[in-house]
C-alpha positions as CSV (number, residue, x, y, z in Angstrom):
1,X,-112.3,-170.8,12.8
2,X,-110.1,-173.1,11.1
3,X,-106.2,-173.2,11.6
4,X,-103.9,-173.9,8.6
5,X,-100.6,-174.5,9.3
6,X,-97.5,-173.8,6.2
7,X,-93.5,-174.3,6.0
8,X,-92.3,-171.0,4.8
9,X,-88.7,-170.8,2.9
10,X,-86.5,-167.6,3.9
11,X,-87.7,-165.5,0.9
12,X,-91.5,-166.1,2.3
13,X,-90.3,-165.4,5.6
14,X,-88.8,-162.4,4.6
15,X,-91.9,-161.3,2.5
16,X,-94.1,-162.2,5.7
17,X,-92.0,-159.6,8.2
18,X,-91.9,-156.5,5.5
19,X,-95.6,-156.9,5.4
20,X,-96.3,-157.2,9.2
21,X,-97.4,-153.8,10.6
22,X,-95.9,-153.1,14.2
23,X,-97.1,-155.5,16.6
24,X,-99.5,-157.5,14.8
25,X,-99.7,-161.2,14.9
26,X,-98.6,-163.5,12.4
27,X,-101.9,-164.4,11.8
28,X,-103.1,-161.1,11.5
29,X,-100.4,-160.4,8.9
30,X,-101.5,-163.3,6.9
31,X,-104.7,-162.7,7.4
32,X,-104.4,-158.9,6.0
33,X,-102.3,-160.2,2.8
34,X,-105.2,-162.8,2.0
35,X,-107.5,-160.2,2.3
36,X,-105.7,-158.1,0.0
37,X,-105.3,-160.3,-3.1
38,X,-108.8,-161.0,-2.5
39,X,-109.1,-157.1,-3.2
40,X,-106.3,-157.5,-5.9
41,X,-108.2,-160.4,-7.9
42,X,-111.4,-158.4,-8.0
43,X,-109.9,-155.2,-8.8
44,X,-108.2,-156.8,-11.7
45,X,-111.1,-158.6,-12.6
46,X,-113.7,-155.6,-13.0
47,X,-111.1,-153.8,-14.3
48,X,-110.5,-156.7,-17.6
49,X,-115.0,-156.5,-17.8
50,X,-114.2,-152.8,-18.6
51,X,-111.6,-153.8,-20.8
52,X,-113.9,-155.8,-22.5
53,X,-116.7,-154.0,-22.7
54,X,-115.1,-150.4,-24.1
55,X,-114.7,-152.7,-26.9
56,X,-118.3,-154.0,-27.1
57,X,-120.0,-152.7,-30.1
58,X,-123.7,-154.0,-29.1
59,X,-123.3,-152.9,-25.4
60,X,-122.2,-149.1,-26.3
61,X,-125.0,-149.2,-28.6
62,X,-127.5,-150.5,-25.8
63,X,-125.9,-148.0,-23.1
64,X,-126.2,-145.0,-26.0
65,X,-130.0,-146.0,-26.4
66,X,-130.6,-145.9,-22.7
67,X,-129.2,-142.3,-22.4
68,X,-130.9,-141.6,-25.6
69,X,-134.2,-142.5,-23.6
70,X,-133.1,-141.0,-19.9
71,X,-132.3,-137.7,-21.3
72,X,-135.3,-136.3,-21.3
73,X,-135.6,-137.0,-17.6
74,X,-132.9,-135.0,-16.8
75,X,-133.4,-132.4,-13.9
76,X,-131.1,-129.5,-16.0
């Protein structure tokens, strides 16, 4: 496991003991809040691909023609 080491100023401190939960590690803390944005990032990501594709002529078409040819599979 590798060990990073950083100088926090007061308002990071600050920011660093409102996230921690009760007894957790600093390192856990951090830890949690990297994990987090990672979930963040991707969230915000997938949701700028739906953005993007609501607006997507040739994909609504291709996603129309699929239904188009799956609806006759349909169980009811």
């Amino acid at each position: 496991m590798t060990s990073v080491t950083f100088r926090c100023d007061d308002a990071t401190e600050a920011l660093l003991d409102s996230l921690a939960r009760d007894g957790e590690s600093r390192s856990d803390t951090i830890r949690r809040a990297l994990l987090d944005a990672a979930r963040l990032r991707r969230r915000e990501q997938m949701r700028a691909e739906a953005r993007a594709l609501v607006d997507d002529a040739a994909d609504l078409a291709e996603s129309r023609a699929v239904r188009a040819d799956l609806d006759p599979l349909r169980a009811w």
